[in-house]
N, C-alpha and C positions, 0 to 999 in steps of 0.2 A: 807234504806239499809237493807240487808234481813239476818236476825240474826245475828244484831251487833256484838251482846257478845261472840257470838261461835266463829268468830276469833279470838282472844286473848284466850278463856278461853277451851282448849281442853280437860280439867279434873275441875271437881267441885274445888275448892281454897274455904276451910275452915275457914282459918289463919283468915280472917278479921273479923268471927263473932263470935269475943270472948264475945263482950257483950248480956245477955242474958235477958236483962229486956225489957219491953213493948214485947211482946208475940205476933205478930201479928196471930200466927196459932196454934195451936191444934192439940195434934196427930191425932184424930177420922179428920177432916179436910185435914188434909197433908195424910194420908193413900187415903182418898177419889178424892182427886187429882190425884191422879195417879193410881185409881182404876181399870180405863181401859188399862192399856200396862201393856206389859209383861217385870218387872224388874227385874228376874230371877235371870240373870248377871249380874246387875249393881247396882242396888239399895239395893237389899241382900247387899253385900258389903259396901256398903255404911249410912243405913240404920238407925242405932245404930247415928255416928256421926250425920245427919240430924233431929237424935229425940234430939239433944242436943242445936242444932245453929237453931229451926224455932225463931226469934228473928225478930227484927223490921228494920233490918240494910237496908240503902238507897237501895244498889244492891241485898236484898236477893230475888229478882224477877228474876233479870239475872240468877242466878245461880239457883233456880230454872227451868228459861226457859233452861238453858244449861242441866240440868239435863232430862227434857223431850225432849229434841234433842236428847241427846243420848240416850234414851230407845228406843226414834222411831226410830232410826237407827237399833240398835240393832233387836229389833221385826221385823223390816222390812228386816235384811239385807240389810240397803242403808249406803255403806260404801264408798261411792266417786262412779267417772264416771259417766255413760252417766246414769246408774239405779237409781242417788242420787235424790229422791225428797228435800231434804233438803240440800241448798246451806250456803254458807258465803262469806263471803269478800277472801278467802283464794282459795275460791273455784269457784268464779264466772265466771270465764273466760271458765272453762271446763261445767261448768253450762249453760251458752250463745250457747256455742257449743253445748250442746248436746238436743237443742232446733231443730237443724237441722238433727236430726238423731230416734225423737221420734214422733209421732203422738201428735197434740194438736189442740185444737179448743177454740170455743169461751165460756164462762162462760156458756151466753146464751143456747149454743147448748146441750152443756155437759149436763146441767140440765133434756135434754129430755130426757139422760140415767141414770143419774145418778142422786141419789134422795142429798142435802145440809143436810147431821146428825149436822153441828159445832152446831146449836139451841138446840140440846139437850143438848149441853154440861153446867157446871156449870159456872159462873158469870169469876173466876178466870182461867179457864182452857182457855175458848174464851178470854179471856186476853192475856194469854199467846200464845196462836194458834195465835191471829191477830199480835201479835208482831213478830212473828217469820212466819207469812205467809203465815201459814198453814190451808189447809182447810178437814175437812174430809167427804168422800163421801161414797154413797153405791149404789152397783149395783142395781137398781130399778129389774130387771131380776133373777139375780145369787144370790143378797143378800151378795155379797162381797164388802167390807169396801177397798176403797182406798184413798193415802193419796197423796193431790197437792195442789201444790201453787198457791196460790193469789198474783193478785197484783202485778207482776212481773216488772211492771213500776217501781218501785221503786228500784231494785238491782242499785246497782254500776256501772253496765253498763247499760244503762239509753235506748240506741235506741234498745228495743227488740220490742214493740208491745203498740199500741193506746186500744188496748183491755185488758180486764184480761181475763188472758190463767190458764187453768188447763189441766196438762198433765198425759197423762196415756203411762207406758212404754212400747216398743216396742223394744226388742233387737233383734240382727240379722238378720236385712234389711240393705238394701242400701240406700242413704241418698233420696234420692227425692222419692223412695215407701216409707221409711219410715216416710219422713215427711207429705207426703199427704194422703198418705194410699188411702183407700175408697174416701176421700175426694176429691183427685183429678179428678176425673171422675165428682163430683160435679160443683168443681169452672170452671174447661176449659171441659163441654161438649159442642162439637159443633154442638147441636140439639137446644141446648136452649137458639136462639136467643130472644132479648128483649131489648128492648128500657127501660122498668120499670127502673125510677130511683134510688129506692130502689135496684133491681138487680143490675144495675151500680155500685150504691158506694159502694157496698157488693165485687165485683168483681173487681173494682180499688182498694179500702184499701187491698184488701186481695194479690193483685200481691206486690203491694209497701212491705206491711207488709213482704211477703212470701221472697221477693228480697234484703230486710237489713237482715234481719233474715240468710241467706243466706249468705250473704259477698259478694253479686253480685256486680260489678263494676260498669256493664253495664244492661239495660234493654232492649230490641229490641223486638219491633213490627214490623214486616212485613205484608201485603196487598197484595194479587194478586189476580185474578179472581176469583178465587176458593171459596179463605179462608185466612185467617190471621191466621198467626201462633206467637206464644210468643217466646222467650230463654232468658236465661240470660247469662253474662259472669262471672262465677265465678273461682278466682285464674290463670287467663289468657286463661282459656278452656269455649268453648259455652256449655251450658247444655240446651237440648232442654227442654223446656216446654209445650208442649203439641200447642194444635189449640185453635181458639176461633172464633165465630162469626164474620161475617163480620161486623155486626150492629154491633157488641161491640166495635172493634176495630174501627170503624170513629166514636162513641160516643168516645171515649177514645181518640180519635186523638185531637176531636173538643176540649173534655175538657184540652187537654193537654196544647194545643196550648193556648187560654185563660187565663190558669193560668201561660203561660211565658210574658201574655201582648201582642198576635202578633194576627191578624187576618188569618185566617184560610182558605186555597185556596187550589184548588183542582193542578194548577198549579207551582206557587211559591214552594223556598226551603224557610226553616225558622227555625232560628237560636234564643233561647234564654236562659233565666234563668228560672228555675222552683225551687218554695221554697213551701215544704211538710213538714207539721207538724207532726212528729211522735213518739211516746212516751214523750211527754212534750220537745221535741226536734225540733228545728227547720232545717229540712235536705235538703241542693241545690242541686239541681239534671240541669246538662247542657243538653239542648235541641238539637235535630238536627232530621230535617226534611226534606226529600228528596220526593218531592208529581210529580204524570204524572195522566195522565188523568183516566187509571186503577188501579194503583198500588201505593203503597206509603211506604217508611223505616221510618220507628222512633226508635231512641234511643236516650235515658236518660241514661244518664255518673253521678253518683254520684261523686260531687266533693265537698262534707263537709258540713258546716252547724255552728252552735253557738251552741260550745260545744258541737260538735259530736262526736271529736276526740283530744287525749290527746298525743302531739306531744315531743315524747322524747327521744331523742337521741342512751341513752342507751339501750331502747329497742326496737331498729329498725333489730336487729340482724347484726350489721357490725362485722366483726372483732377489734378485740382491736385495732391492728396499725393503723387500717379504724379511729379508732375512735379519735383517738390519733392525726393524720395529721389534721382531720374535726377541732378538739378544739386547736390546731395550728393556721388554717386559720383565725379562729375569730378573734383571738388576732393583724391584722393587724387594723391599723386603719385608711388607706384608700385604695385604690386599686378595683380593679374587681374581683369577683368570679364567675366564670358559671357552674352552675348546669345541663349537658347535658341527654339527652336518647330519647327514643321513646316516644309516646303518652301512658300512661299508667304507667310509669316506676319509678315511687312516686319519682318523682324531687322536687314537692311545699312541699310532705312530709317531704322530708328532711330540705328544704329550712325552711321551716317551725321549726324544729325542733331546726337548728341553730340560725335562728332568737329572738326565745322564749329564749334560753341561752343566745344572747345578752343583749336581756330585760332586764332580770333578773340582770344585770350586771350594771343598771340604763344608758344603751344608748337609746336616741329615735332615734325607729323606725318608717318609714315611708315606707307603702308597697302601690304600684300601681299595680293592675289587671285587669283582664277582663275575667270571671268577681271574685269577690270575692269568696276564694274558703270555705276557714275557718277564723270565725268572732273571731278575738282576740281580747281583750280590752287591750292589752298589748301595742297593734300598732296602728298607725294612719293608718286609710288604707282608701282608693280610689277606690272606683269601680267604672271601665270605660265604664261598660255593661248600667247603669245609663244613659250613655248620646250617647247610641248607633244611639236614634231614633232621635238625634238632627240636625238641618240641616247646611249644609256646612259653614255656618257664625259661629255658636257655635261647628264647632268641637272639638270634644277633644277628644286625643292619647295619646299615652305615652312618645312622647317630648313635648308635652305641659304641660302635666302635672310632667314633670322631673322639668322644668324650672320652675313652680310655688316651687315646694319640697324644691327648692333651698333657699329659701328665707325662710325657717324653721325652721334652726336653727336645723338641724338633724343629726345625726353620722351615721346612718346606713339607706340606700334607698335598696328596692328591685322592679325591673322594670319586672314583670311577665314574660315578655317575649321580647328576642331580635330576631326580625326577618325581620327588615328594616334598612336601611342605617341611616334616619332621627332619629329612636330609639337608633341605636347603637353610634352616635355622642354624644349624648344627653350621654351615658354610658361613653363614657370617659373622658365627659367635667364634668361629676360631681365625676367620681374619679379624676382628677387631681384637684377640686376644695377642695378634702381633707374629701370627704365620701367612708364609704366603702360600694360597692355595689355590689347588688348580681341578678341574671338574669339567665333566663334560654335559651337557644337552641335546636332544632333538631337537634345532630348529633351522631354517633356511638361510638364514641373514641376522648380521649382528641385532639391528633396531626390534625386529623379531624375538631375540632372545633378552631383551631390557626384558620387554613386551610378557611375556613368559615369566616372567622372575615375580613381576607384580602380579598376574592376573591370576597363574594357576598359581603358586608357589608360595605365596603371601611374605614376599619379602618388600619392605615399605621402601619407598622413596628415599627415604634418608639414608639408609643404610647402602640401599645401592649406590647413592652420590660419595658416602664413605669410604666406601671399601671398593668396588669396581674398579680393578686396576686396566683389563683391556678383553679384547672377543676376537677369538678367530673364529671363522666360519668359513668352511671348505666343502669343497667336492670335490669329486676325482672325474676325469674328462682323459677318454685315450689320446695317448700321444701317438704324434707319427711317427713314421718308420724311418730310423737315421741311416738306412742303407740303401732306399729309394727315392725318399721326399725329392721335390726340386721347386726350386726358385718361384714363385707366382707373380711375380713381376709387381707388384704391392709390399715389399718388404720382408712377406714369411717367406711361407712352404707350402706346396701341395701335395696332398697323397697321390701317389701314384699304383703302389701292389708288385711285390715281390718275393722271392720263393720263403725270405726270412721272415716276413708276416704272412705268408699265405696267402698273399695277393689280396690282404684289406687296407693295405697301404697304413696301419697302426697296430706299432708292438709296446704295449706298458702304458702307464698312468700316469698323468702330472695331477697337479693339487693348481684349484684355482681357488685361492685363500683372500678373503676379505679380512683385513687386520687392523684394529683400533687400538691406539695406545690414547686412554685417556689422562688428562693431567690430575694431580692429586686434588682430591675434593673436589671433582666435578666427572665422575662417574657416571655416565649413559648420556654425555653432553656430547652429540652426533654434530653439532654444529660447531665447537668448537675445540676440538680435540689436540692430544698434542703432536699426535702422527693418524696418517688413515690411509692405509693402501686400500681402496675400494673395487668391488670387484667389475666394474671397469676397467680399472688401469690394470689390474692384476691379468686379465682376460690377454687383454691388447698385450704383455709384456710377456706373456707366454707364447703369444703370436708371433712377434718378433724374436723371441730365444727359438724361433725354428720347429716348438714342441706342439703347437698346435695349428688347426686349419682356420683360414679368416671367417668363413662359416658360421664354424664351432663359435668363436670369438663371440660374434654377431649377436647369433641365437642367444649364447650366454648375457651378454651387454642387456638386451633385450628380455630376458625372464624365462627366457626359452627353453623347452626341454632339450636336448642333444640324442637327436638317432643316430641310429647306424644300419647299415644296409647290411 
């Protein structure tokens, strides 16, 4: 974790080192420590007290390394943001982000420009640098002294990079010159075809890498005559990235393919799981592969990983009544709840979210997929992707494996998906057996998804009045940028565009959730329910939490699609 102590300790804390025996340092010592930064402003001040407390106390390391954080702050001007070479626990999330908005490379490369000074440093001061990160550099050319971090594997948030990145800052660009710079002409030129597999794995880590690092969703290859082009989908918009060789792109197909377990045809569509190591993380990426004799689509859907992601409720950005209905529904203990929206529209997120709260509540879970999206040890889970390739005598779906769950001894089933008649039977034969269970659909709006139950799915009226414990129905709409927005004189926000979104004035997603809690024994009764956040009020209450445009709002209230320019 990358400078423990400075979260908690934002000012040196003297108090503890009243005792003053066993000496571990020496003024001449402690002056030579921090002989190189400039303590002008801080250590002046400070100065007097530290010739009084250098003493032997367990933490007076911490508080020395807090002390050399903040002079290099200070010397440096890195006082937060995207300019901060020096991050904390407090700070790491705008730290992650702003990975996406600076130029950075590999250790490796860096070295050709920049020459490694930390070896001149003394025994204790490389102590204190490796604990907090830090590495310091000097221009091999200019003879100027920069300061980056090591080691970035190791922050808090854990999926940044299988390499160690030192970054040099680059303010006032737009996020994808800024994060490639120069480089990107490097990694996607499309003269420099090569089979070399060395250039392969250089050129596959570095899209994967480039593509979490991003918060891409999606990653798409395309294939035509021509050329093969890259993009990714980040925050529900395509961002092209550049061309790449044709030979790259079917070396990258072949490998693709192989490491979902599927044989590789120039014919065939093909469907699987792909599991990527990255940053000491193990990240599932869904496959989909659409091949004709010239051309061929692939995308890779990042859909989780073991402990990718830290699913939790409160900070999914609902509204408080959002929130309030959602920790309602839990509390039944049996019945059905459906998670509804589009393909993308964080349904297993949520689902997810709520389930982790049950856990924690000592209910077992028992979750059925296809395939597994995020590895919980919390749950008993099932992945049905496992027994994809198996032949018609060993089938197994999601009503055969409801009917085994059944025999578990479980309180809480979630059936990944209802999108058959044979599944959806199975869904009300184990809520009426006294689980409560949860499942997702394809549809746009709760009254929608009744609609759906009855007409494709053949589940009767009675049973829905039964058992229908509540419906959320979501999508995801960009939010604005909390570092530009400004006041619209109507109670939100307006976009305005700056260097941290790239001047589209929206970075990240909110959920705009329609949520029905119905009362017992009157399941799909829209008229008289016992909670209803509609997605009206839900629109309007993200408007005024400042996350979305009046616009946006409008369009949505209205049925409207939501563009973007």
């Amino acid at each position: 974790m990358l400078s423990k102590f400075s979260a908690k300790l934002k000012k040196p804390d003297f108090k503890f080192l009243k005792n003053k025996k066993n000496f571990e340092f020496n003024k001449e010592s402690f002056q030579n420590l921090f002989k190189d930064f400039d303590y002008k402003t801080y250590f002046d001040k400070y100065k007097n007290k530290f010739y009084e407390i250098m003493g032997n106390e367990s933490d007076n390391s911490n508080h020395l390394a807090t002390m050399i954080e903040n002079m290099i702050q200070t010397r440096y001007n890195l006082k937060g943001g995207f300019s901060d070479l020096i991050a904390n626990e407090a700070k790491y999330e705008s730290f992650v982000r702003s990975l996406g908005y600076e130029y950075f490379d590999s250790y490796t490369e860096l070295l050709k420009k920049y020459k490694d000074t930390s070896s001149f440093l003394d025994d204790k001061k490389q102590e204190l640098c490796a604990n907090m990160y830090i590495i310091t550099l000097e221009d091999i050319k200019n003879k100027n002294k920069v300061l980056g971090i090591r080691d970035v594997v190791n922050l808090d948030f854990d999926v940044l990079s299988k390499f160690y990145f030192t970054k040099i800052v680059v303010l006032g660009e737009g996020v994808l010159s800024s994060v490639f710079g120069e480089d990107r002409e490097i990694i996607f030129n499309s003269n420099a075809d090569t089979e070399n597999d060395e250039e392969i794995n250089k050129y596959f880590d570095k899209m994967m890498g480039q593509a979490i690092l991003l918060g891409a969703s999606d990653i798409h290859i395309q294939k035509t005559s021509r050329y093969a082009s890259l993009w990714f989908r980040i925050d529900g918009i395509k961002v092209d990235m550049g061309t790449m060789p044709i030979t790259i792109a079917k070396t990258l197909k072949r490998r693709l393919v192989t490491m979902a377990d599927q044989e590789d045809s120039d014919y065939e569509s093909i469907n699987g799981v792909i599991n990527y190591d990255y940053a000491k993380k193990n990240i599932k990426f869904r496959l989909g592969l659409i091949n004709s004799k010239l051309n061929f689509s692939l995308v890779m859907r990042m859909i989780g990983g073991k402990g990718v992601v830290s699913h939790n409720l409160s900070g999914l950005n609902y509204p408080e009544e959002t929130i309030r209905i959602l920790n309602n529904l839990t509390k039944y203990a049996n019945g059905m709840i459906l998670i509804t929206g589009q393909v993308g529209s964080g349904k297993t997120h949520l689902m997810y979210a709520l389930l982790q709260q049950l856990a924690r509540q000592q209910q077992y879970v028992i979750t059925i997929e296809d395939p597994v999206e995020y590895v919980d040890e919390s749950f008993f889970q099932i992945d049905l992707s496992e027994f994809a390739s198996a032949s018609e005598e060993f089938k197994y779906g999601y009503p055969e494996a409801v009917v085994d769950i059944l025999r578990q001894d479980s309180n809480i089933i979630l059936i990944g998906e209802t999108r058959e008649p044979q599944t959806a039977a199975q869904l009300v034969n184990a809520s009426n057996l006294g689980q409560l269970v949860f499942s997702t659909m394809h549809t746009n709006s709760a009254p929608a998804t009744v609609s759906r139950m009855t007409s494709s799915l053949g589940i009767n009226e009675g049973d829905i009045i039964d058992n229908l414990r509540g419906i959320v129905s979501q999508r995801l709409v960009r939010k604005l940028c909390k570092f530009c927005s400004v006041p619209d004189n109507n109670g939100g926000y307006k976009k305005v565009g700056c260097d941290e979104c790239s001047n589209t004035g929206f970075k990240g997603r909110v959920p705009i959730a329609e949520v029905v809690r119905f009362k017992l024994g009157q399941g799909g009764d829209f008229e008289n329910p016992a909670e209803y956040m509609t997605v009206e009020k839900a629109a309007m209450a993200q408007y005024h939490a400042g996350f979305i445009t009046l616009e946006d709002a409008t369009a949505i209230i209205r049925g409207e699609e939501v563009w973007y320019d």
